[in-house]
C-alpha positions, 0 to 999 in steps of 0.5 A: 539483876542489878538494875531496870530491865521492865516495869513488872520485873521486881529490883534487886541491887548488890551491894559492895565490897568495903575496904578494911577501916585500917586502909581508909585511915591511911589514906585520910591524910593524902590529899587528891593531887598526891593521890593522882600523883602517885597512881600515876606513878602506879600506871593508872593515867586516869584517876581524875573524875574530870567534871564534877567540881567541889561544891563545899570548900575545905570538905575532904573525904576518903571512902568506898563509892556505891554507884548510880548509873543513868541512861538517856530517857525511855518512857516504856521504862520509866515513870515519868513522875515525881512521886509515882512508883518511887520504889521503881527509882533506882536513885533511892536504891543505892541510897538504901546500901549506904553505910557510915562512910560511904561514898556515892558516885553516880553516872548522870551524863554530864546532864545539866538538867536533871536534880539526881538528888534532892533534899529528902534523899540526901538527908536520909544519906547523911542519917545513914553515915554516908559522907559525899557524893561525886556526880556527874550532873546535878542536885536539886535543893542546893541550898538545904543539901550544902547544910547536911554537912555532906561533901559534893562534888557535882557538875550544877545545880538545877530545880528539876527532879530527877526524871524531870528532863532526858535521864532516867537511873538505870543500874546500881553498883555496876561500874560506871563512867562518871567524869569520863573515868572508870569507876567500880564499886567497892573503890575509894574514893579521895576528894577535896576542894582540887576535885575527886580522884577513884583509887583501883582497890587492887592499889590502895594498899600501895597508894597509902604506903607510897603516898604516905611517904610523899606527905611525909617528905613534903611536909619537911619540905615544906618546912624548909621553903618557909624558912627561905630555902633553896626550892631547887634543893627541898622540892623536889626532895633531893639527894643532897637533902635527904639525909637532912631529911632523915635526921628531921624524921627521927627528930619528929619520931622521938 
């Protein structure tokens, strides 16, 4: 069982599949626009989790989603209180999985109104290694959560808890729609102040050999821009340019 089906039911939650520490560090260095860029190039269209934007600046991470799914509320499913049956709420649950670098991703609905997280949550997240979360609605305790050092991605903010309004946590890394994308655990995650982008795991070997080679060359171009070169010629990198492009690679490599 991988969420709440009744209120008697006991919870058991899977946990994820997590990429090799090699291919996480490979990705490190691309940022989420080449990312969307190059999958693109790789046939995935949406990768871009639209909606929730970055809540702390200059803040760019790289790992593997756990997932929260919510649903919209039902009271004969849920309790409706802060404080009671708390290891009936799912929310804690995916927090429990958390390893260092993880990433939680969760489905709110686009709801404005519900805090999926507050303070005491995500303080225990950030105990257990974990590095940012991408939701599709809000926190609560935003003053105190931005001071974790946590990256967030998030619609809002709001005062409420989590079940406080029409949204109750429902599953626990099953595949979830959060920014209208697909997103199943296990994938990773690149986010940065441009936004966060889900990486398909089946890709991400490619996407960090693909990408690696455009922050390679944009880095020359880059370079040759500043010292007022044509943009018709370094960006793109075109094929007039390329062999002074490899002759700067080697130089670089020495």
């Amino acid at each position: 069982m991988t969420g709440l089906h009744s209120n008697d039911q006991p919870i058991e939650t899977p946990d994820i599949s997590r990429p090799e520490p090699s291919l996480i560090e490979a990705l490190k260095h691309v940022g989420s626009a080449t990312a969307v860029g190059e999958l693109k190039r790789l046939g995935i269209r949406s990768a871009f989790l639209q909606g929730p934007v970055c809540m702390t600046p200059g803040v760019s991470i790289v790992g593997p989603a756990l997932t929260l799914q919510f649903m919209p509320k039902r009271e004969d499913l849920y309790p409706d209180a802060e404080y009671v049956a708390p290891e009936r709420q799912l929310h804690r649950h995916v927090l429990y999985h958390a390893q260092k670098g993880d990433v939680v991703v969760v489905d709110a609905r686009g709801d404005l109104t519900s805090g999926v997280f507050g303070e005491m949550m995500m303080t225990y997240f950030r105990g257990r290694g974990g590095l940012g979360v991408v939701i599709d609605g809000c926190v609560r305790d935003s003053a105190s959560i931005k001071k974790l050092g946590l990256g967030l991605w998030l619609r809002g903010v709001t005062p409420n808890f989590h079940t406080q309004t029409n949204i109750f946590p429902y599953a626990v890394n099953v595949p979830v729609a959060c920014g209208g994308v697909l997103v199943v655990p296990g994938d990773i995650i690149i986010a940065d102040d441009d936004g966060a982008v889900v990486v398909p795991i089946k890709l991400a070997p490619e996407l960090a050999k693909k990408a690696g080679e455009h922050v390679e060359w944009e880095e020359f171009s880059r370079l040759k821009l500043s010292e007022g070169g044509d943009l018709r010629k370094y960006y793109p990198l075109s094929d007039e340019a390329r062999a002074e492009y490899e002759a700067w690679r080697l130089s670089q490599a020495r």
